[in-house]
Structures are given as C-alpha cells and as structure tokens.
C-alpha positions as CSV (number, residue, x, y, z in Angstrom):
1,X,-34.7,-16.1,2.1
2,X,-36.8,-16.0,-0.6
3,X,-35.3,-14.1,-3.9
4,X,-37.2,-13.5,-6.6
5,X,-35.1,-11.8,-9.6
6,X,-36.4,-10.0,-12.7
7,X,-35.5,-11.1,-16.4
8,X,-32.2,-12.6,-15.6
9,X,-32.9,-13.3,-19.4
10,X,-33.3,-11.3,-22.4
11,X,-36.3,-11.8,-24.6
12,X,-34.1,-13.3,-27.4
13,X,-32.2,-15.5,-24.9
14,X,-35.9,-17.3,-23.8
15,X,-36.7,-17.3,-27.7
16,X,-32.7,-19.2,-27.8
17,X,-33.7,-21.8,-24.9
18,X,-37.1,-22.2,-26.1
19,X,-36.3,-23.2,-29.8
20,X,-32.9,-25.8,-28.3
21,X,-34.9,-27.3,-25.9
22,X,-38.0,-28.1,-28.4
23,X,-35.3,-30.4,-30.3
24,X,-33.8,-32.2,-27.5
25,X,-34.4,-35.5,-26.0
26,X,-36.5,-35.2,-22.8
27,X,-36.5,-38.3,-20.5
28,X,-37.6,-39.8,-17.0
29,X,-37.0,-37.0,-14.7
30,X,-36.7,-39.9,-11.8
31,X,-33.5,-40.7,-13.1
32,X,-32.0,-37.9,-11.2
33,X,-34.3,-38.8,-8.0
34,X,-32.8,-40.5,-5.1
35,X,-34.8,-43.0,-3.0
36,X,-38.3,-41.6,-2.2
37,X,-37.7,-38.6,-3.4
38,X,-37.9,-40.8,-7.2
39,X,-41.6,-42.0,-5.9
40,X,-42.9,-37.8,-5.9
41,X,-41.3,-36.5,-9.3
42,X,-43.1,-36.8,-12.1
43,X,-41.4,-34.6,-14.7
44,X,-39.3,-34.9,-17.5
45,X,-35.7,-33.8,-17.8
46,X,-32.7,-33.3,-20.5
47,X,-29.6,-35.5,-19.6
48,X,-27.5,-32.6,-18.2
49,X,-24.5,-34.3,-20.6
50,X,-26.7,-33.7,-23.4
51,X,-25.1,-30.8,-26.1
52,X,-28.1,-28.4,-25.4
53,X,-28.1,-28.8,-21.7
54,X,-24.3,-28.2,-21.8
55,X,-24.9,-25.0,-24.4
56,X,-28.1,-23.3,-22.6
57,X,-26.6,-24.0,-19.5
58,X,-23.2,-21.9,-20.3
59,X,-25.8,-18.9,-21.6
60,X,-27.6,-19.3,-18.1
61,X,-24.8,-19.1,-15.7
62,X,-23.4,-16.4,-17.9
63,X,-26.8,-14.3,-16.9
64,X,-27.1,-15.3,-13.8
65,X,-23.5,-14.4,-12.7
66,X,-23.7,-11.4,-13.9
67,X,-27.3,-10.5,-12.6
68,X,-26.0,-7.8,-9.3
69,X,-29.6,-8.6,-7.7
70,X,-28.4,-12.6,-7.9
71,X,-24.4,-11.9,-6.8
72,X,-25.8,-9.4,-3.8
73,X,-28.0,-11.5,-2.3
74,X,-27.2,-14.9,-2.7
75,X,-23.3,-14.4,-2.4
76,X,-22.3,-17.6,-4.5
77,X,-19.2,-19.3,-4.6
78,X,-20.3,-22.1,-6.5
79,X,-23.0,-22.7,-9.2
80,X,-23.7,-26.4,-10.4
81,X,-24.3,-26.2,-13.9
82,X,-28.1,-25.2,-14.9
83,X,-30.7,-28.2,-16.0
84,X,-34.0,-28.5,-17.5
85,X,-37.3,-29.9,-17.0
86,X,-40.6,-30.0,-18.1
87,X,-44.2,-30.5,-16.3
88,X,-47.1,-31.4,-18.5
89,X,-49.7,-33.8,-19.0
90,X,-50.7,-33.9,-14.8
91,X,-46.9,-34.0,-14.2
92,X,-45.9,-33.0,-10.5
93,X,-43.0,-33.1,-7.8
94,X,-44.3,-33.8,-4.4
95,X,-42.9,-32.3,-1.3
96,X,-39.5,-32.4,-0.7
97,X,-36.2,-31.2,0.3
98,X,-33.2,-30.8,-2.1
99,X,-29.7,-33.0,-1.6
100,X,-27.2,-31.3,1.1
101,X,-24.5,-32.3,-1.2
102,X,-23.9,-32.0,-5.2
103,X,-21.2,-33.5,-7.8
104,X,-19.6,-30.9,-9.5
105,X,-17.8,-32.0,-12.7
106,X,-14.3,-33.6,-12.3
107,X,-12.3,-32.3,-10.7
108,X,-14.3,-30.5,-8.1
109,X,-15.0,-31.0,-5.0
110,X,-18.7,-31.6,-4.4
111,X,-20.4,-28.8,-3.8
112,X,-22.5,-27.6,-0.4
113,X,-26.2,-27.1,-1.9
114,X,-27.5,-24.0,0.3
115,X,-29.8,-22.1,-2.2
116,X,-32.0,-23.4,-5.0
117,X,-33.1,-21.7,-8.5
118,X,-36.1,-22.0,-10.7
119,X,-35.8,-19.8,-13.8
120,X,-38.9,-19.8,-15.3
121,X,-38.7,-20.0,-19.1
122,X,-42.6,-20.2,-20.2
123,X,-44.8,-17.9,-20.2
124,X,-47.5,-18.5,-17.3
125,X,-50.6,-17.6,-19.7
126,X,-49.3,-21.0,-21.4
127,X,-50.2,-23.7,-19.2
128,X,-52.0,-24.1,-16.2
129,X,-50.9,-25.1,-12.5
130,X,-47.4,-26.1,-12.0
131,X,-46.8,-23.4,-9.7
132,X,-43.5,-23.9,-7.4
133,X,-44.7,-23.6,-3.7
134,X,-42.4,-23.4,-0.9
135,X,-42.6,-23.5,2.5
136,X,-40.8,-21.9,5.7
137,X,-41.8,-20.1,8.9
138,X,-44.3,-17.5,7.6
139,X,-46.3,-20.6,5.8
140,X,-46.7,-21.6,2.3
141,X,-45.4,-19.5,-0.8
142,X,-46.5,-20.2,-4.4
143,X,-44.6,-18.8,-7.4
144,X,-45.7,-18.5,-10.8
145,X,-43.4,-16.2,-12.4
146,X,-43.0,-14.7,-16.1
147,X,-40.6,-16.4,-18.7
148,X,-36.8,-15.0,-17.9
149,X,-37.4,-14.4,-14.2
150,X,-36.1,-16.3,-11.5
151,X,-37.2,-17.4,-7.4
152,X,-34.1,-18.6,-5.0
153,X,-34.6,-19.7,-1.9
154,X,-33.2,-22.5,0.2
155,X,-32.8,-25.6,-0.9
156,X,-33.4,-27.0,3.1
157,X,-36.4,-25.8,2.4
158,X,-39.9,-28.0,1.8
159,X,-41.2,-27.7,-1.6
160,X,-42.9,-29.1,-4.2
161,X,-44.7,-28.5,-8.0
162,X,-47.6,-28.6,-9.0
163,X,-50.1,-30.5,-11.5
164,X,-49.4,-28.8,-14.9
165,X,-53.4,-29.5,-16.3
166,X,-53.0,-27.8,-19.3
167,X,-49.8,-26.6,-21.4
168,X,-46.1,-27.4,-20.9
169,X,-43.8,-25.6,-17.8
170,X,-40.4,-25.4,-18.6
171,X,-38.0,-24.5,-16.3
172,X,-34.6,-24.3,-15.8
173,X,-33.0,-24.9,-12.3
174,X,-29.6,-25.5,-10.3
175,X,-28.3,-25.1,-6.8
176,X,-25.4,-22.8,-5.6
177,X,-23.3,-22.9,-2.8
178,X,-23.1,-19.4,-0.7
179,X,-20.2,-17.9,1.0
180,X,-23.0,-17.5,3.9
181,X,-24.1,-21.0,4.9
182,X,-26.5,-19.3,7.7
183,X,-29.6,-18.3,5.6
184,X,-30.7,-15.8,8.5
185,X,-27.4,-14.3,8.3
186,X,-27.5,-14.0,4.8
187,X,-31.1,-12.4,4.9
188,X,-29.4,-9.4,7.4
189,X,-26.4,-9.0,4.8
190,X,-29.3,-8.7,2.1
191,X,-31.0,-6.1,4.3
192,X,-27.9,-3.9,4.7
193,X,-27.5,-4.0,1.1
194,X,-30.9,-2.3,-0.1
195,X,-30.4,0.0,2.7
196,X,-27.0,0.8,0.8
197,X,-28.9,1.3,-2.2
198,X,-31.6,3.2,-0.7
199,X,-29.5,5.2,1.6
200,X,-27.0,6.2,-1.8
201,X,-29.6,7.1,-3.9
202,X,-31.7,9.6,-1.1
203,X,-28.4,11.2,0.4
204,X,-25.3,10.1,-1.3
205,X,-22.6,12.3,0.2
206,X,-23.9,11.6,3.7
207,X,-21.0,9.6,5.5
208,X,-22.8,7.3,7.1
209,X,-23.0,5.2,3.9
210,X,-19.3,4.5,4.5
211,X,-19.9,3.5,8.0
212,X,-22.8,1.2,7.0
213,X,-20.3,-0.1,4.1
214,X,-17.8,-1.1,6.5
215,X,-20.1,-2.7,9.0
216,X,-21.6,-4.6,5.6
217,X,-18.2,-6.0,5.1
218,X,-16.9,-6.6,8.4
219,X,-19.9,-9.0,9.3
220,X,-18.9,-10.4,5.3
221,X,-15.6,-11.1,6.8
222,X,-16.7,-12.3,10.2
223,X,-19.0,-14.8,8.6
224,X,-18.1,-15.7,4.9
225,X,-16.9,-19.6,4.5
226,X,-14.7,-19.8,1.0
C-alpha cells in the first residue's frame, strides 16, 4: 500500500514548522539507529524530547488525524509521536526496513509499527536528490513530493533516501499502528472505500451503496485487531 496524501498541512502550518525547526538543535541522526541500520543513516535529527519536536509534533498529529484520506486508508489505532530530520550536504539513508516494534511514551504499551509516514516539508525546487524510494512487488518507487504532502506505505517495506547534493530536505516522519495488520487486506478495504465515494457521488440513492457499506464493514469487523 502505497498512500500518498495531499497538503495534510496548510501553507501557514509549513511556514510554523519551517521557522521552529530553523532554531532547534539538530544532531547525529544515528542516535536513533539500531545496529547496522546506524552504519546506512546519514541524516540529522531533533531529539524528539526537544520543546519544538514535542510542539510541531502535536500540530502534525492534529492534521494528520483529521486528514479523512489518512483515517480511511490507513485505519490507525496508534500514531507514535511525529519527528524530524534533515538531509543535506551528501546526507543519505541506505536501504532498510523500519523496527517491528516502537516505545510509545509511558505508559503505553509499545506500539506494532505497520505503516510508515514521510511528510514532506520543503519544497522540492529547493534541494536536489534526497528522494524517498521504496520498494515492493511492482519494483522500485521514488517520491519527491511538495511541502505539506505526505507518502505512507509499509514500514516492512525496503527503503532508503537519497544523496541530498544541493539544498536542505526536511521531513517529518512517524509510524502508526493499523487496526488491519494485513497490508493486502487493508489495500481491498481501501478499494471498497473509493468505490463508496465514487459509487455516492454518480448514483447516490442507488441502494447498492448500502449493501457495499455493509460488506465494507463486515470484512472491518471480520479483520480489525484493536
């Protein structure tokens, strides 16, 4: 599943990140790596116990949760909060696959990592490279999206950044947990959604839509995990 959504944030919420995160302190982003995974990133990152990660990351998972393309399709249950990096200077993450698992802060449980999120928050006319490229079944995707929009996809999946050669990318990402674990099941529940939309919008007192409404949920019941 591969999700891209459109301007989760408002021009004046971008101009809000942009200005915080120009006067906070960035450091090593390998401080967050694990094993090899440390030996790929070259980025840097804010602390995410630092006052503007905490601030920016409230606004973000305000937008976010209330984005219906983002709730639809991905079906959270649980958002980590939202952190930051930055990719300049050559600065890269090599292939790799995202934790299964994720602290939450106390006292939650850890939290299931099934979909990732990078919202983009620069502009790509301002640096060069650092495009996100994933890869699944169909083969290699690269995104390079406008500041404010947003790709999901799974976080099992192999993926990887690459060299920002001129300019600064700053991002913000997080992971979610899903009440669908299965991502194939997930993309079928998407499916039936925007045939929903499609189907209410050409013929909206046909009663089929209420029959495709119920099979929608009963397959929501049959597989959801809470």
């Amino acid at each position: 599943m591969l999700l891209r959504v459109s301007a989760v944030l408002t021009a004046a919420q971008i101009a809000e990140c942009r200005r915080s995160l120009e006067r906070a302190e960035w450091v090593d982003g390998r401080g967050t790596a694990m094993g090899e995974v440390a030996r790929v990133k070259h980025n840097k990152e804010i602390p995410g116990n630092h006052p503007v990660a905490r601030e920016l990351g409230k606004l973000i998972l305000a937008a976010v949760t209330s984005n219906v393309t983002f709730v639809t399709r991905a079906l959270p249950i649980k958002i980590c909060p939202p952190l930051f990096n930055r990719y300049e200077g050559g600065g890269t993450y090599g292939a790799h696959t995202d934790s299964g698992l994720f602290q939450m802060p106390p006292p939650s449980l850890p939290m299931r990592g099934d979909l990732a999120a990078t919202l983009f928050l620069t502009p790509p006319e301002e640096y060069d490279g650092g495009e996100l490229i994933i890869e699944d079944t169909y083969g290699e995707h690269s995104v390079k999206l406008a500041a404010g929009d947003m790709i999901v996809y799974p976080a099992s999946s192999l993926h990887r950044v690459g060299p920002v050669t001129r300019g600064a990318r700053v991002s913000s990402f997080f992971w979610c947990q899903s009440a669908i674990r299965d991502d194939a099941k997930r993309m079928v529940l998407a499916d039936i959604d925007v045939v929903l939309e499609q189907f209410a919008r050409a013929a909206p007192d046909n009663p089929g839509i209420m029959r495709l409404h119920g099979v929608y949920n009963n397959l929501l019941r049959l597989w959801a995990e809470t």
